[in-house]
N, CA and C atoms as a LAMMPS dump frame, in Angstrom:
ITEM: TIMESTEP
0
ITEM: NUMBER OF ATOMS
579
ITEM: BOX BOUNDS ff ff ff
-5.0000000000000000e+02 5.0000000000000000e+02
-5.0000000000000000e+02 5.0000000000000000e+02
-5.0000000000000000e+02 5.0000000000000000e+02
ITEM: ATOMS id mol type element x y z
1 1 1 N 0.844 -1.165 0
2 1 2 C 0 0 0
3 1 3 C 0.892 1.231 0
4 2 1 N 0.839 2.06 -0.792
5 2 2 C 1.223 3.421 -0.815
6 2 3 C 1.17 4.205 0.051
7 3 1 N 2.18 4.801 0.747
8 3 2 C 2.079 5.739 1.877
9 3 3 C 1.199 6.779 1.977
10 4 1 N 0.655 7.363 0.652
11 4 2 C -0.823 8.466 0.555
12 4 3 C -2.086 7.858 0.755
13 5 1 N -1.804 6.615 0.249
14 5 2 C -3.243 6.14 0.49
15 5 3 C -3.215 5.714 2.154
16 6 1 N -2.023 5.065 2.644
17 6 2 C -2.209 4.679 4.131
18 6 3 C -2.406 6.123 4.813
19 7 1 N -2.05 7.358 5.035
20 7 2 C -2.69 8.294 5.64
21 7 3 C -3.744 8.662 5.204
22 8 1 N -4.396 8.087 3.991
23 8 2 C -5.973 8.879 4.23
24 8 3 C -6.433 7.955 4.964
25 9 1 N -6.321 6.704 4.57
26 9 2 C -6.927 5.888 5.573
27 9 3 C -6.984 5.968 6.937
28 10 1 N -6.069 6.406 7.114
29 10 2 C -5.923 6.721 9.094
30 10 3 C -6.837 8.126 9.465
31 11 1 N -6.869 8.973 8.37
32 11 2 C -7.201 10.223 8.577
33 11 3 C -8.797 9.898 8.364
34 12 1 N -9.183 9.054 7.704
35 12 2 C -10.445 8.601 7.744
36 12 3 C -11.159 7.803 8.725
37 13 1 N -10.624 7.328 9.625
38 13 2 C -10.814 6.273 10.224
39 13 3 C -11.97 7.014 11.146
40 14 1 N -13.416 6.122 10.889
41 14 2 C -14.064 6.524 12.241
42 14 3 C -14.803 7.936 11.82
43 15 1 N -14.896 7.811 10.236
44 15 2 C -15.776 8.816 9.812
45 15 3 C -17.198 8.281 8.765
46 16 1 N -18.27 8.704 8.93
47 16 2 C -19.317 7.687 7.988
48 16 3 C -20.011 8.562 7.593
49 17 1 N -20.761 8.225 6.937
50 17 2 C -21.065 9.093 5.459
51 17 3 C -22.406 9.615 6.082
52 18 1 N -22.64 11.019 5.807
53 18 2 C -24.082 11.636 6.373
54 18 3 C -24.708 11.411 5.183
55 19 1 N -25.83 10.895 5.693
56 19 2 C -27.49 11.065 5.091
57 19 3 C -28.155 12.025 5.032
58 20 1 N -28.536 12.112 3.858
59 20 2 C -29.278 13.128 3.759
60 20 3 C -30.956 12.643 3.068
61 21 1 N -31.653 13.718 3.546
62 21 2 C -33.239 13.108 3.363
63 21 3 C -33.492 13.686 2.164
64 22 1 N -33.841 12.742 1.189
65 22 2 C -34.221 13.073 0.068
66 22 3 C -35.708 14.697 -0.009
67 23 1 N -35.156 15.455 -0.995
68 23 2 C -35.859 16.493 -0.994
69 23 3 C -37.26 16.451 -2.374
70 24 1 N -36.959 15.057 -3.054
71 24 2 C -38.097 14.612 -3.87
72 24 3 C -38.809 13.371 -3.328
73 25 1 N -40.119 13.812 -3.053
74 25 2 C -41.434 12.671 -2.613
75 25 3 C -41.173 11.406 -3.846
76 26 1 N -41.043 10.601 -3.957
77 26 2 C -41.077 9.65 -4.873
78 26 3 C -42.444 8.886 -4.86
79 27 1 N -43.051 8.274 -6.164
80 27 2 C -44.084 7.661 -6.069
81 27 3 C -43.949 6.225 -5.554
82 28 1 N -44.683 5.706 -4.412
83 28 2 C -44.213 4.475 -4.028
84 28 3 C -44.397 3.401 -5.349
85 29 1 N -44.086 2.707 -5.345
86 29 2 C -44.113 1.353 -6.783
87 29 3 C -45.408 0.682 -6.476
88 30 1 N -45.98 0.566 -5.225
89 30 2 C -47.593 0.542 -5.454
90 30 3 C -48.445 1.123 -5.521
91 31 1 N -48.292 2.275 -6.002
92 31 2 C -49.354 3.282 -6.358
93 31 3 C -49.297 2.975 -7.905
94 32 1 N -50.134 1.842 -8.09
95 32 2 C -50.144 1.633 -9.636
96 32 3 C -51.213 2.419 -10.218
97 33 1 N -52.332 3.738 -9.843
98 33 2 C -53.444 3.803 -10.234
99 33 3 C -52.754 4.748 -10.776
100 34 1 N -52.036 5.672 -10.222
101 34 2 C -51.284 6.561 -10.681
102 34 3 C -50.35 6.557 -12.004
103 35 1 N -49.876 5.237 -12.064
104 35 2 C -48.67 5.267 -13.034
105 35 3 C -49.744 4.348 -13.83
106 36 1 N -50.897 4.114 -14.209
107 36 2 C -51.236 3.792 -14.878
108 36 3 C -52.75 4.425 -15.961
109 37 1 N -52.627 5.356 -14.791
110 37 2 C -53.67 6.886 -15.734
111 37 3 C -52.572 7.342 -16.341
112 38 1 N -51.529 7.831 -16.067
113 38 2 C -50.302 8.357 -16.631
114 38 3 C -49.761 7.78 -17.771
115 39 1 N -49.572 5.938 -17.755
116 39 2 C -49.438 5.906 -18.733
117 39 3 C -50.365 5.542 -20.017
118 40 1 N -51.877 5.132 -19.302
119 40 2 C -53.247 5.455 -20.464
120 40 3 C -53.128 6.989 -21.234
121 41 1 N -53.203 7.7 -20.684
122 41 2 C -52.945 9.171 -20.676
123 41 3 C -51.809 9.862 -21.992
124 42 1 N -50.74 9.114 -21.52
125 42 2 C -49.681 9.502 -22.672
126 42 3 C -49.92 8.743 -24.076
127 43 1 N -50.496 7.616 -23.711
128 43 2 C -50.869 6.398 -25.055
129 43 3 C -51.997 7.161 -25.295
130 44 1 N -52.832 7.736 -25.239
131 44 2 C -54.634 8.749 -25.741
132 44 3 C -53.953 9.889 -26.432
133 45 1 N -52.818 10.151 -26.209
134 45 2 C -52.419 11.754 -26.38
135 45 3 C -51.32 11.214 -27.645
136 46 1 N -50.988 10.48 -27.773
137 46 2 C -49.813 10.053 -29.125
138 46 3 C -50.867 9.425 -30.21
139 47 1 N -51.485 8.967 -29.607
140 47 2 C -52.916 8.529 -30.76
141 47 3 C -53.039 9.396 -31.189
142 48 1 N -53.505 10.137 -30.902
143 48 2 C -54.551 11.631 -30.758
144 48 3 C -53.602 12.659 -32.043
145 49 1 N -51.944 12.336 -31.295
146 49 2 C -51.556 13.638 -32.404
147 49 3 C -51.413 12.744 -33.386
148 50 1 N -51.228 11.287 -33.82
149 50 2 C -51.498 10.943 -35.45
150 50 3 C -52.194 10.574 -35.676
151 51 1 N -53.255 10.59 -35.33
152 51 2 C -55.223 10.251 -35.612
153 51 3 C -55.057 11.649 -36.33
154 52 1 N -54.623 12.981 -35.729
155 52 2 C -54.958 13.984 -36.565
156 52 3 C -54.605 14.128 -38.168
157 53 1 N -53.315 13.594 -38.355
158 53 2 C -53.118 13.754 -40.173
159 53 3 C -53.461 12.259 -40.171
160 54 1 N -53.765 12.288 -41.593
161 54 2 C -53.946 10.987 -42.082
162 54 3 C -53.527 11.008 -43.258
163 55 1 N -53.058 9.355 -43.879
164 55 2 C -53.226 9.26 -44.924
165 55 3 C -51.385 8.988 -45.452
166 56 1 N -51.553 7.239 -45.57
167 56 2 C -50.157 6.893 -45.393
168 56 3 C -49.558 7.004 -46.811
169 57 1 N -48.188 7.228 -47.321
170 57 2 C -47.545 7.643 -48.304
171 57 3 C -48.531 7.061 -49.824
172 58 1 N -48.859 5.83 -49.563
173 58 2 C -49.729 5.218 -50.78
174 58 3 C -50.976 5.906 -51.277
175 59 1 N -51.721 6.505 -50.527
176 59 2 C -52.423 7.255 -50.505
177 59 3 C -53.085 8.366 -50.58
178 60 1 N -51.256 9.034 -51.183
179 60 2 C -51.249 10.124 -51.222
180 60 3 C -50.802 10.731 -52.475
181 61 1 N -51.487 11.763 -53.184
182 61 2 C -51.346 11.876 -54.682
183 61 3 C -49.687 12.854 -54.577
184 62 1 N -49.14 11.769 -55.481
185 62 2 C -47.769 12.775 -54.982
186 62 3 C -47.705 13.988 -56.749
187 63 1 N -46.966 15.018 -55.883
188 63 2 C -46.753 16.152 -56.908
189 63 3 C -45.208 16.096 -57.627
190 64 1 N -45.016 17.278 -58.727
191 64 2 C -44.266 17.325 -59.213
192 64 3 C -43.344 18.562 -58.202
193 65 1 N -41.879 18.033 -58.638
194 65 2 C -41.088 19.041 -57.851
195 65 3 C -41.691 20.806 -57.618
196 66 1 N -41.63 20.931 -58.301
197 66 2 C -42.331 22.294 -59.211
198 66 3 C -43.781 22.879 -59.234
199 67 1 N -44.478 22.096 -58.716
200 67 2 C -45.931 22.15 -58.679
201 67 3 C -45.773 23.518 -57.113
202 68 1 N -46.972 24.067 -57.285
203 68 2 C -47.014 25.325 -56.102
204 68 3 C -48.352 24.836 -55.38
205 69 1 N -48.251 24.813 -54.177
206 69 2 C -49.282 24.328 -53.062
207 69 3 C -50.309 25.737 -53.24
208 70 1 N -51.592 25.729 -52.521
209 70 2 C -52.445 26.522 -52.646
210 70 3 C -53.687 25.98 -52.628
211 71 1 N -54.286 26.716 -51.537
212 71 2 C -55.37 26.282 -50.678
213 71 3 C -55.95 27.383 -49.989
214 72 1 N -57.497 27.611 -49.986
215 72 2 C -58.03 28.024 -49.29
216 72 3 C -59.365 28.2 -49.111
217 73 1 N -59.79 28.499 -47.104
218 73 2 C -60.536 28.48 -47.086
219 73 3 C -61.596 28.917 -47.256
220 74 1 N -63.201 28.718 -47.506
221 74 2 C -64.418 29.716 -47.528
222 74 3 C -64.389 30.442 -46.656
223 75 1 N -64.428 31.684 -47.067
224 75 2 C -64.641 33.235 -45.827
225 75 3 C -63.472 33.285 -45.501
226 76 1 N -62.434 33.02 -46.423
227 76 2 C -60.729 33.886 -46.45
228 76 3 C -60.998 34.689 -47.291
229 77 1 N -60.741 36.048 -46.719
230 77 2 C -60.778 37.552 -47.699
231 77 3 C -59.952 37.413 -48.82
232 78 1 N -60.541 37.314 -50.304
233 78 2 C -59.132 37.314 -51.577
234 78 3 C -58.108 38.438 -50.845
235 79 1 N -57.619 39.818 -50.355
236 79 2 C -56.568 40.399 -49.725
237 79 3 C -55.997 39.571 -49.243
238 80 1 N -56.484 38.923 -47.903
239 80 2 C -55.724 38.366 -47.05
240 80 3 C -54.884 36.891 -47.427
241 81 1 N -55.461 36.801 -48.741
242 81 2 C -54.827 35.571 -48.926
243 81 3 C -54.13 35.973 -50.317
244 82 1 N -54.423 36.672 -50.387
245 82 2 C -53.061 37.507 -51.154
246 82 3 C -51.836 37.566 -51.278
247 83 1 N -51.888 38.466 -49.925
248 83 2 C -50.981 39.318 -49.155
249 83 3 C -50.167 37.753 -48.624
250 84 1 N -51.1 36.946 -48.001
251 84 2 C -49.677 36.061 -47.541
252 84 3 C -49.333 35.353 -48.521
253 85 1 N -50.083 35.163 -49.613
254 85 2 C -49.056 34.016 -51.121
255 85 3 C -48.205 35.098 -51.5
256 86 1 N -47.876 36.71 -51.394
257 86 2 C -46.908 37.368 -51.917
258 86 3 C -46.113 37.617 -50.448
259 87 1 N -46.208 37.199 -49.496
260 87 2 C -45.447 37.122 -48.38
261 87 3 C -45.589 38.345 -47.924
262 88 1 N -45.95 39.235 -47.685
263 88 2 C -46.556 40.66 -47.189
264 88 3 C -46.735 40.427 -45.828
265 89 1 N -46.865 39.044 -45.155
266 89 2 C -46.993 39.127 -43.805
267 89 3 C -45.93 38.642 -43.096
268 90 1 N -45.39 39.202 -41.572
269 90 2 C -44.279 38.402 -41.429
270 90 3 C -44.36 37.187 -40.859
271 91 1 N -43.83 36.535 -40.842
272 91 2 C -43.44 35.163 -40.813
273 91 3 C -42.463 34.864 -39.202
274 92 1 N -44.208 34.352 -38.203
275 92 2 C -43.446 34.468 -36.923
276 92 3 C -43.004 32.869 -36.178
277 93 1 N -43.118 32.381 -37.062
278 93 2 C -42.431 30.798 -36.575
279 93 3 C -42.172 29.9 -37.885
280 94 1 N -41.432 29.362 -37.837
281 94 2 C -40.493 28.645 -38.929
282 94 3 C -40.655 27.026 -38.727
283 95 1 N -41.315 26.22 -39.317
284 95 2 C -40.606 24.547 -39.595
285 95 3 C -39.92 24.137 -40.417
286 96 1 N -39.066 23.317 -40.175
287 96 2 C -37.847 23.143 -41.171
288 96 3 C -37.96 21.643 -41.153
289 97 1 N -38.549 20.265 -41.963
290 97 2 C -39.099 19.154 -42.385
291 97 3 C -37.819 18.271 -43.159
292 98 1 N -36.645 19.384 -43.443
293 98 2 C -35.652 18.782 -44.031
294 98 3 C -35.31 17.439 -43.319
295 99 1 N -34.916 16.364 -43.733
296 99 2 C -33.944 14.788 -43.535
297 99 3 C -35.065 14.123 -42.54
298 100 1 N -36.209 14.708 -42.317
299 100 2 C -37.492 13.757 -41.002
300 100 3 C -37.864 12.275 -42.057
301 101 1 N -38.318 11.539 -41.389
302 101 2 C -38.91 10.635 -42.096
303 101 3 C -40.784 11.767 -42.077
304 102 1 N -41.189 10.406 -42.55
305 102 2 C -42.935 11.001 -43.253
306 102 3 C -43.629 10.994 -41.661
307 103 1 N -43.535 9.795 -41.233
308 103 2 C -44.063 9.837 -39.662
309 103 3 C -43.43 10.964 -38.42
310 104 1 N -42.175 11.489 -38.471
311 104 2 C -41.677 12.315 -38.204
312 104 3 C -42.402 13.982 -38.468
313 105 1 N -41.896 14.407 -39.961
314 105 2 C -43.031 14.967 -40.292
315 105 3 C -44.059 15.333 -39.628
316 106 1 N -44.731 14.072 -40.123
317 106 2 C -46.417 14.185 -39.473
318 106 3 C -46.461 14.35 -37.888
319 107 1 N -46.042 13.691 -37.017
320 107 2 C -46.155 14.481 -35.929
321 107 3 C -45.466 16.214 -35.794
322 108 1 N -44.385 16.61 -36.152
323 108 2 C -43.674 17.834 -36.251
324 108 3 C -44.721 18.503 -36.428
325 109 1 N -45.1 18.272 -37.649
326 109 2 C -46.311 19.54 -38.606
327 109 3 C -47.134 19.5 -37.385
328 110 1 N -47.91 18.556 -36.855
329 110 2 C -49.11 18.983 -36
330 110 3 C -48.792 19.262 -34.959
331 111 1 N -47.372 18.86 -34.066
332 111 2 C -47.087 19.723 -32.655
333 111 3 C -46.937 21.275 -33.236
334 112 1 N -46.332 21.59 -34.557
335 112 2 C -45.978 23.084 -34.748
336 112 3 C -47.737 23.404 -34.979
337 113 1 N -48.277 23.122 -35.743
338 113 2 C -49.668 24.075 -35.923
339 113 3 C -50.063 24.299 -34.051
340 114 1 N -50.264 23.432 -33.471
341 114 2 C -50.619 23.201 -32.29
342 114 3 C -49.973 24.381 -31.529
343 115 1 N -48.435 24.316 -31.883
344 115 2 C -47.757 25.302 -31.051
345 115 3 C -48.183 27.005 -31.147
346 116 1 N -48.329 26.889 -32.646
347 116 2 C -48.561 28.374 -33.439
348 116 3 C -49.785 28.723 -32.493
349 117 1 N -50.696 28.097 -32.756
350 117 2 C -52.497 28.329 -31.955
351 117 3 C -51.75 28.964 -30.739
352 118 1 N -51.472 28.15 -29.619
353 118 2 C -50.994 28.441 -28.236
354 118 3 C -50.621 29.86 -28.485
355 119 1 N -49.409 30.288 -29.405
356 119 2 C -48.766 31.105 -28.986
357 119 3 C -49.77 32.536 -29.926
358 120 1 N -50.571 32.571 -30.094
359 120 2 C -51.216 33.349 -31.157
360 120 3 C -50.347 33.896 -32.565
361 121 1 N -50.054 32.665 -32.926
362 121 2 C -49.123 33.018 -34.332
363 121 3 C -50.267 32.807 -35.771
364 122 1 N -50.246 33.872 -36.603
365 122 2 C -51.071 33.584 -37.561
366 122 3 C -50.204 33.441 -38.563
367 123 1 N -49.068 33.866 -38.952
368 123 2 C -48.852 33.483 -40.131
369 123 3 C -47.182 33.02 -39.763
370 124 1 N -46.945 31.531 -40.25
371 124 2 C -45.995 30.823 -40.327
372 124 3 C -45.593 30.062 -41.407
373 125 1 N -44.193 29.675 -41.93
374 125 2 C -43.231 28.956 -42.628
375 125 3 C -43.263 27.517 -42.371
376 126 1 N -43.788 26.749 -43.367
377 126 2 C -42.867 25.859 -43.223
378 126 3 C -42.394 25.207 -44.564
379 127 1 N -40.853 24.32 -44.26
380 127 2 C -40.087 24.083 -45.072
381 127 3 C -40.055 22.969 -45.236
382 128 1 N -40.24 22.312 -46.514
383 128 2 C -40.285 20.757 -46.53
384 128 3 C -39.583 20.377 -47.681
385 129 1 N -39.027 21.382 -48.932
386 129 2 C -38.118 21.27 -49.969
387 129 3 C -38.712 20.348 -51.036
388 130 1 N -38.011 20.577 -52.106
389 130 2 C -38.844 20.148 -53.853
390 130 3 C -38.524 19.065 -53.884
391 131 1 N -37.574 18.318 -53.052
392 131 2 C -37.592 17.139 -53.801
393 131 3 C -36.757 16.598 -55.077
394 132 1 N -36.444 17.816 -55.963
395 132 2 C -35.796 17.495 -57.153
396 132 3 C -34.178 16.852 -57.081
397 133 1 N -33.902 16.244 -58.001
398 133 2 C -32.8 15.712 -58.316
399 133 3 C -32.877 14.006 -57.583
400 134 1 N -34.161 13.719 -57.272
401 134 2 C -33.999 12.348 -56.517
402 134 3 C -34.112 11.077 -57.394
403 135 1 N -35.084 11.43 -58.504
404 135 2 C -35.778 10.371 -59.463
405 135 3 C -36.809 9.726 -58.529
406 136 1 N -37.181 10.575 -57.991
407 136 2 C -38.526 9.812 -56.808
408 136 3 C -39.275 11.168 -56.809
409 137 1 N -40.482 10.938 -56.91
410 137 2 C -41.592 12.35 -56.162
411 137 3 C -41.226 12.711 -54.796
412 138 1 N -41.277 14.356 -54.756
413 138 2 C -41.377 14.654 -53.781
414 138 3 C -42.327 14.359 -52.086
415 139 1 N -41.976 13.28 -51.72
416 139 2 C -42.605 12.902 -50.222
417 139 3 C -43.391 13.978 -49.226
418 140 1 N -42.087 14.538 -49.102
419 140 2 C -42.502 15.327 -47.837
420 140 3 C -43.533 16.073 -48.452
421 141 1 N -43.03 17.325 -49.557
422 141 2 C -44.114 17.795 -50.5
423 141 3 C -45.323 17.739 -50.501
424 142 1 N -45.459 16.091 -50.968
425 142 2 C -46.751 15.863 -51.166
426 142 3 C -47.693 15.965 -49.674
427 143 1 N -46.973 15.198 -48.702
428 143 2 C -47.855 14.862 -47.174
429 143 3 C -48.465 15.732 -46.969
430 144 1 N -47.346 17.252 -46.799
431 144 2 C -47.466 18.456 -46.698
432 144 3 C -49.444 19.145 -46.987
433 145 1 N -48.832 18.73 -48.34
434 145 2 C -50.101 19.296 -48.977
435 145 3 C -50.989 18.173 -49.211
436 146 1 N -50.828 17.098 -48.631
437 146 2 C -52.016 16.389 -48.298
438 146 3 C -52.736 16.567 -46.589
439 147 1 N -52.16 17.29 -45.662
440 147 2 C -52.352 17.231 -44.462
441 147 3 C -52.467 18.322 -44.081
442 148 1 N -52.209 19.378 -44.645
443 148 2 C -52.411 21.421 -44.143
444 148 3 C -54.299 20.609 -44.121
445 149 1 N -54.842 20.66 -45.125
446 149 2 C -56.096 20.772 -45.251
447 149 3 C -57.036 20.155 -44.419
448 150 1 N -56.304 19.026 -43.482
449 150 2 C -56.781 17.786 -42.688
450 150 3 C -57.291 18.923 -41.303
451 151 1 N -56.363 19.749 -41.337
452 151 2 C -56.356 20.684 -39.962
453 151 3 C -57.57 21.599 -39.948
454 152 1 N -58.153 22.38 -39.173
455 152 2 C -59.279 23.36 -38.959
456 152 3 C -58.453 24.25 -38.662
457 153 1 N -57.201 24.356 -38.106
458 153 2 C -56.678 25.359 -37.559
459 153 3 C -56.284 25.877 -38.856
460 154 1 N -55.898 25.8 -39.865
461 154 2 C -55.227 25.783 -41.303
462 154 3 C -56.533 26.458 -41.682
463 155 1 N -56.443 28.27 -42.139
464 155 2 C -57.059 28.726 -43.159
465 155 3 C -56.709 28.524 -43.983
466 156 1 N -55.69 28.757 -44.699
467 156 2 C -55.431 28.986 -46.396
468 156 3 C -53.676 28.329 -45.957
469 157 1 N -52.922 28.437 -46.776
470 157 2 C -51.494 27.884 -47.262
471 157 3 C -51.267 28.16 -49.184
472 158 1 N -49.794 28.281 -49.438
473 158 2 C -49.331 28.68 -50.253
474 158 3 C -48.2 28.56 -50.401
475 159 1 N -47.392 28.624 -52.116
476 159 2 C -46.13 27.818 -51.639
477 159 3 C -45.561 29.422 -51.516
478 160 1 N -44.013 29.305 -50.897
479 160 2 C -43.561 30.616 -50.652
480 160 3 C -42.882 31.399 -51.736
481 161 1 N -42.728 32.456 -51.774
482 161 2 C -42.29 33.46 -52.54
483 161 3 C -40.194 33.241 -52.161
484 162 1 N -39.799 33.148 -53.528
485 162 2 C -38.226 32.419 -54.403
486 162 3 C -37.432 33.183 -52.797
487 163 1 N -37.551 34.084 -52.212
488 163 2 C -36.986 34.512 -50.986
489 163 3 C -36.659 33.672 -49.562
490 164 1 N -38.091 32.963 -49.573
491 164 2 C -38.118 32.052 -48.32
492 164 3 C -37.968 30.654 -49.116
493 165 1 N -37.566 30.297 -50.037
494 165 2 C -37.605 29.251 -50.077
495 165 3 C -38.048 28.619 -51.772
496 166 1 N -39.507 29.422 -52.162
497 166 2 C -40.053 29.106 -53.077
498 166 3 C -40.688 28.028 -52.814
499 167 1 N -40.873 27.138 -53.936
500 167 2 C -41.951 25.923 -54.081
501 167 3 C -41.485 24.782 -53.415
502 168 1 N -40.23 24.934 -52.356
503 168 2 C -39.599 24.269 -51.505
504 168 3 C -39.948 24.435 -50.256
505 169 1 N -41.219 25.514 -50.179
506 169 2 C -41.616 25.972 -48.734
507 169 3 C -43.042 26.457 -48.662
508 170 1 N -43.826 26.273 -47.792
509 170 2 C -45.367 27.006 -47.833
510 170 3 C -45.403 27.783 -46.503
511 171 1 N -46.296 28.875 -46.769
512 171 2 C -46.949 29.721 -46.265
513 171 3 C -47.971 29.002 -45.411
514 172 1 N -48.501 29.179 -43.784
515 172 2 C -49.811 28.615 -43.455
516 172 3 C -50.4 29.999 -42.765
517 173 1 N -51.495 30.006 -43.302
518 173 2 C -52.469 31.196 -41.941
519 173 3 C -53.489 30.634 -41.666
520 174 1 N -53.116 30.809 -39.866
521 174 2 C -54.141 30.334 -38.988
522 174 3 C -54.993 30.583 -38.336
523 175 1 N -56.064 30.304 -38.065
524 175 2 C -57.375 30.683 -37.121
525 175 3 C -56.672 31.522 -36.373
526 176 1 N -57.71 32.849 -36.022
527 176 2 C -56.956 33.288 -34.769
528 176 3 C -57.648 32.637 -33.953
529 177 1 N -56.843 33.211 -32.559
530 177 2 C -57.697 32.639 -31.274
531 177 3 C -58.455 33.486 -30.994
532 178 1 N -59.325 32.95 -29.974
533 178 2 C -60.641 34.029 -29.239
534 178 3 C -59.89 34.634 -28.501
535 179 1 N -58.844 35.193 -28.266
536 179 2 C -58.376 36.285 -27.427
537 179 3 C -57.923 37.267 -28.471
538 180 1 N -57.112 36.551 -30.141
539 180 2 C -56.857 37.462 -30.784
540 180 3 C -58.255 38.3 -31.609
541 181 1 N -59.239 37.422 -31.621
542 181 2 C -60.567 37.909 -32.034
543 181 3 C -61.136 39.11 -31.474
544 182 1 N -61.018 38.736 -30.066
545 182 2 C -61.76 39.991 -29.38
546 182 3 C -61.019 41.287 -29.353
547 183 1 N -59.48 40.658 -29.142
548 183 2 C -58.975 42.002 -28.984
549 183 3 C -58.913 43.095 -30.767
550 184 1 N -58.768 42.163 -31.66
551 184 2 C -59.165 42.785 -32.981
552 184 3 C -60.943 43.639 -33.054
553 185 1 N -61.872 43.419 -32.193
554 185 2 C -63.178 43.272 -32.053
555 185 3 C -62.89 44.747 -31.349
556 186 1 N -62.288 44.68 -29.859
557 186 2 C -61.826 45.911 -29.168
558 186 3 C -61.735 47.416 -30.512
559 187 1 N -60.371 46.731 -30.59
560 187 2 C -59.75 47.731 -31.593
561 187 3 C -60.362 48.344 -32.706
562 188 1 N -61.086 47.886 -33.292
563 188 2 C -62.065 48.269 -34.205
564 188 3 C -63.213 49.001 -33.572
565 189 1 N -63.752 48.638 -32.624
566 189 2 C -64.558 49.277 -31.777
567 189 3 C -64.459 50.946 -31.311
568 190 1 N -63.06 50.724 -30.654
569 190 2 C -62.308 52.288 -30.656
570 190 3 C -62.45 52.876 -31.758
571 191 1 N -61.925 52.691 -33.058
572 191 2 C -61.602 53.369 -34.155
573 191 3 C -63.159 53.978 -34.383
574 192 1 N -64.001 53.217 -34.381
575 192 2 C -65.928 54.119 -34.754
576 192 3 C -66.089 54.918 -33.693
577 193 1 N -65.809 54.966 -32.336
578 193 2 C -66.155 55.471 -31.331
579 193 3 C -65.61 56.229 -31.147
């Protein structure tokens, strides 16, 4: 034994390790009612976000690299859907769909619409690219524009203007929320009054 290690040892001697009381409650391992709403709960909620798009690659009419997305809904103002196919609006959240698989994707796209709602974002990017040079149709492309339309939250979509991207990227505008409603409702209100 090494003479450093024999003085810690001596210098240790007759010292034991303090306990300390854990500062997280842990769930006991028989509280199964608990860990088993929890995990019903998370299995209802992963359903749930791909129950929302549908419609597996076979099924889906695929486009040409080049083809321009465009969609919209009844009681979208021709302006307003204008203005965002010439990009006139800014663009406050971004998806980027590049190297995902299709199932990937498809959940992404619907946590981001999901996210946009939450955060009162109406007009957002996303990027899913042409596809060209593969000798295969564009995938993502197509899902894309097979699944904006699946959504309610999805007014209108468009592919983007050669700046953001072009026909490698779409435009989405979304429902507002009832908080952005009213307060647009407010504001207008003032302006007659």
């Amino acid at each position: 034994m090494s003479e450093e290690k024999l003085l810690f040892e001596q210098a240790m001697e007759g010292v034991t390790r303090i306990r300390k009381e854990s500062r997280v409650q842990l769930s006991s391992p028989s509280d199964t009612t608990n860990i088993l709403a929890r995990r019903m709960a998370a299995t209802n909620e992963e359903v749930s976000d791909q129950s929302a798009l549908t419609g597996e690659t076979d099924h889906i009419e695929m486009l040409d690299p080049l083809d321009e997305l465009a969609f919209k809904r009844p009681g979208i103002q021709n302006g307003v859907y204008r203005n965002m196919r010439l990009g006139k609006y800014g663009i406050e959240a971004r998806l980027d769909l590049h190297r995902m698989t299709v199932d990937q994707a498809r959940r992404a796209l619907y946590q981001f619409v999901q996210d946009c709602v939450e955060q009162d974002i109406r007009c957002a990017l996303i990027t899913h690219g042409k596809g060209e040079g593969r000798g295969q149709p564009p995938v993502l492309k197509s899902c894309v524009a097979h699944w904006l339309p699946q959504l309610d939250l999805i007014q209108a979509f468009h592919s983007a203007q050669r700046h953001h991207g072009g026909v490698g990227a779409t435009y989405i505008m979304l429902k507002k929320s009832e908080r952005k409603r009213q307060d647009d409702l407010e504001r207008h209100q003032k302006r007659r009054g």
